[in-house]
RODREN-455177 format. One line per 10 residues: their letters; for each residue y, x, z of C-alpha. Coordinates in Angstrom, 1 decimal. Example, Ala and Ser with C-alpha at 12.3 -4.5 7.8 and 13.67 -1.06 7.14 Angstrom:
AS	-4.5 12.3 7.8 ~ -1.1 13.7 7.1
***
This chain:
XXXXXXXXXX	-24.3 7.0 -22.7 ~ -25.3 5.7 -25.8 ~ -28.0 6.0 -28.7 ~ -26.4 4.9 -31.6 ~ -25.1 8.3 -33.0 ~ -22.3 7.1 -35.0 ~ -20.7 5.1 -31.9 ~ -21.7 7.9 -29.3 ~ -19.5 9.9 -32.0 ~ -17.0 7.4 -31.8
XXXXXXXXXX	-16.6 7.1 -28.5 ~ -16.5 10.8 -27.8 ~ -13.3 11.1 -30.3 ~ -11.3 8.2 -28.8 ~ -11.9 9.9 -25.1 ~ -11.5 13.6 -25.8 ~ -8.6 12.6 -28.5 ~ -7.0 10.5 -25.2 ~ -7.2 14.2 -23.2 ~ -10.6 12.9 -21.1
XXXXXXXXXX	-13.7 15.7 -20.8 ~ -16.7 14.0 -22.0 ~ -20.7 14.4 -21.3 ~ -22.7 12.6 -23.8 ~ -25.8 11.5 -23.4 ~ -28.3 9.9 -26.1 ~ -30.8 8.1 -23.4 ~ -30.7 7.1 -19.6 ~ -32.9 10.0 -18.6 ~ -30.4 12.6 -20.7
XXXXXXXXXX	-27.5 10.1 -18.5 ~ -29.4 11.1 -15.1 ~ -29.9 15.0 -15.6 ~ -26.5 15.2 -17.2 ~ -24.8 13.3 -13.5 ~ -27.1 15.0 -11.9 ~ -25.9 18.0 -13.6 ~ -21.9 17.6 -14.0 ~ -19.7 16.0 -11.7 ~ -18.6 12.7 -13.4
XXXXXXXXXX	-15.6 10.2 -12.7 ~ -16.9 7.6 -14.9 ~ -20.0 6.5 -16.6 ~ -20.1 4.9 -19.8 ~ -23.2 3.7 -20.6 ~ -25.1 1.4 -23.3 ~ -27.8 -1.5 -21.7 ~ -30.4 -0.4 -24.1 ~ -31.4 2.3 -24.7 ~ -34.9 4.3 -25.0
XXXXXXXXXX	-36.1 6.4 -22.5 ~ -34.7 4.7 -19.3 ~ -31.9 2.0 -20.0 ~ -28.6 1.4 -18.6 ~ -30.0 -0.7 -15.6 ~ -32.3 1.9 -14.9 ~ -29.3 4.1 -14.8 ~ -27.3 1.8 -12.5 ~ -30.3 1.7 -9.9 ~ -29.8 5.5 -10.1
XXXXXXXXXX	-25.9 5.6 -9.5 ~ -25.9 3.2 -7.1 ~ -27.4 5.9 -4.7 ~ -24.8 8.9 -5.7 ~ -22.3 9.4 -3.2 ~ -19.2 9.4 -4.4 ~ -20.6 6.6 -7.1 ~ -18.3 6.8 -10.5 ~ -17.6 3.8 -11.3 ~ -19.5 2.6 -14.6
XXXXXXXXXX	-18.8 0.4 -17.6 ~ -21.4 -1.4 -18.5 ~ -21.7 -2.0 -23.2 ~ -24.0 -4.5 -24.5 ~ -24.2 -6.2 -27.8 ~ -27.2 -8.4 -26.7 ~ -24.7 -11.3 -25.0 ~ -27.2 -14.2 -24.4 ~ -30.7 -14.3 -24.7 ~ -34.1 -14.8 -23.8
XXXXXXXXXX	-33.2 -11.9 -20.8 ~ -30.3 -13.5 -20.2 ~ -26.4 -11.9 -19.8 ~ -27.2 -8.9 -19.6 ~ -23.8 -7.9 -19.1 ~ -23.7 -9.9 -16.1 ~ -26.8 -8.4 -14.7 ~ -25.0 -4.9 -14.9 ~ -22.1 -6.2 -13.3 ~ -24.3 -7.3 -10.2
XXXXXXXXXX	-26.1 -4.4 -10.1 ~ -22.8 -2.5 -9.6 ~ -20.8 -2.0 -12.9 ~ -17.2 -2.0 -12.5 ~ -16.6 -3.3 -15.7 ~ -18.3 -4.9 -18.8 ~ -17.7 -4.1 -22.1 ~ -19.2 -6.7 -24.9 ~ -20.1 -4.8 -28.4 ~ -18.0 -5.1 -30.6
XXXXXXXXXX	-15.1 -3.4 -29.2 ~ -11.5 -1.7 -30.0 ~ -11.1 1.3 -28.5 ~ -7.8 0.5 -27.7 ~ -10.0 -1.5 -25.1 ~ -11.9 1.1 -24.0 ~ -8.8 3.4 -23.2 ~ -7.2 0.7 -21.1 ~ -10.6 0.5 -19.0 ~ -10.7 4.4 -19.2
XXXXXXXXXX	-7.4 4.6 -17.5 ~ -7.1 1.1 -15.5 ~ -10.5 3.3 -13.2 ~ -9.8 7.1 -13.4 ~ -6.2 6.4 -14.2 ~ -4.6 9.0 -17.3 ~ -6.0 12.1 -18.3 ~ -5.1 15.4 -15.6 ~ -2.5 17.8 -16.8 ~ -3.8 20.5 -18.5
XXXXXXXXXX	-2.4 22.9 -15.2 ~ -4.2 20.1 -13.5 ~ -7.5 20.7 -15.5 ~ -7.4 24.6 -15.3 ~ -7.2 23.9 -11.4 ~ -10.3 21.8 -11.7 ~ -12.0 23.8 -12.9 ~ -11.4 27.0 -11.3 ~ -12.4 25.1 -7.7 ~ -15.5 23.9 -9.4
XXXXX	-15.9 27.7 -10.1 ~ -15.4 28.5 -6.8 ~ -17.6 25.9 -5.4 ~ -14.9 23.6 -3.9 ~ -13.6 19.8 -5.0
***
């Protein structure tokens, strides 16, 4: 989840480009309908954002069982509100990712908590069980 259009963009090409589906979402209430919505494996999310940020969205995941493990981006570092980073990471992140970032960096997170992409036999499997209402 991320605001900034051009690195929500970004991001989307580096994941689907590294054969991962993606949901985007442009604020943390879009995040929470769209989880609430599609079954994720992994959250991506933004600290700010409008409309519910990503510590809003963290007090949300925490309750979702199975949670997907979440990386927690920030470009704020230190400040007045403190690490904000390391605030996500208490309230459950799995990983923190400081802005800016190389999306070689990104992948390696990517596949070090959901492992490498599913087959494409794997992925038409998926998805016909989802179909069928099975997991």
């Amino acid at each position: 989840m991320e605001d900034d259009p051009a690195l929500s963009r970004v991001l989307e090409v580096v994941l689907r480009r590294a054969g991962y589906p993606v949901v985007l979402a442009t604020n943390g209430r879009a995040a929470m309908d769209a989880i609430a919505r599609h079954r994720v494996v992994l959250v991506i999310s933004d600290i700010f954002m409008p409309e519910g940020d990503g510590l809003e969205l963290l007090n949300f995941l925490r309750l979702l069982k199975p949670r997907p493990p979440i990386v927690a981006m920030s470009g704020a570092g230190v400040g007045r509100l403190g690490n904000m980073l390391e605030m996500a990471g208490a309230l459950g992140a799995a990983r923190m990712l400081p802005k800016p970032f190389a999306p070689s960096e990104l992948l390696a997170l990517v596949r070090e908590l959901v492992g490498p992409p599913a087959a494409p036999t794997e992925k038409i499997s998926q998805q016909v069980a989802e179909r069928m209402g099975r997991e």
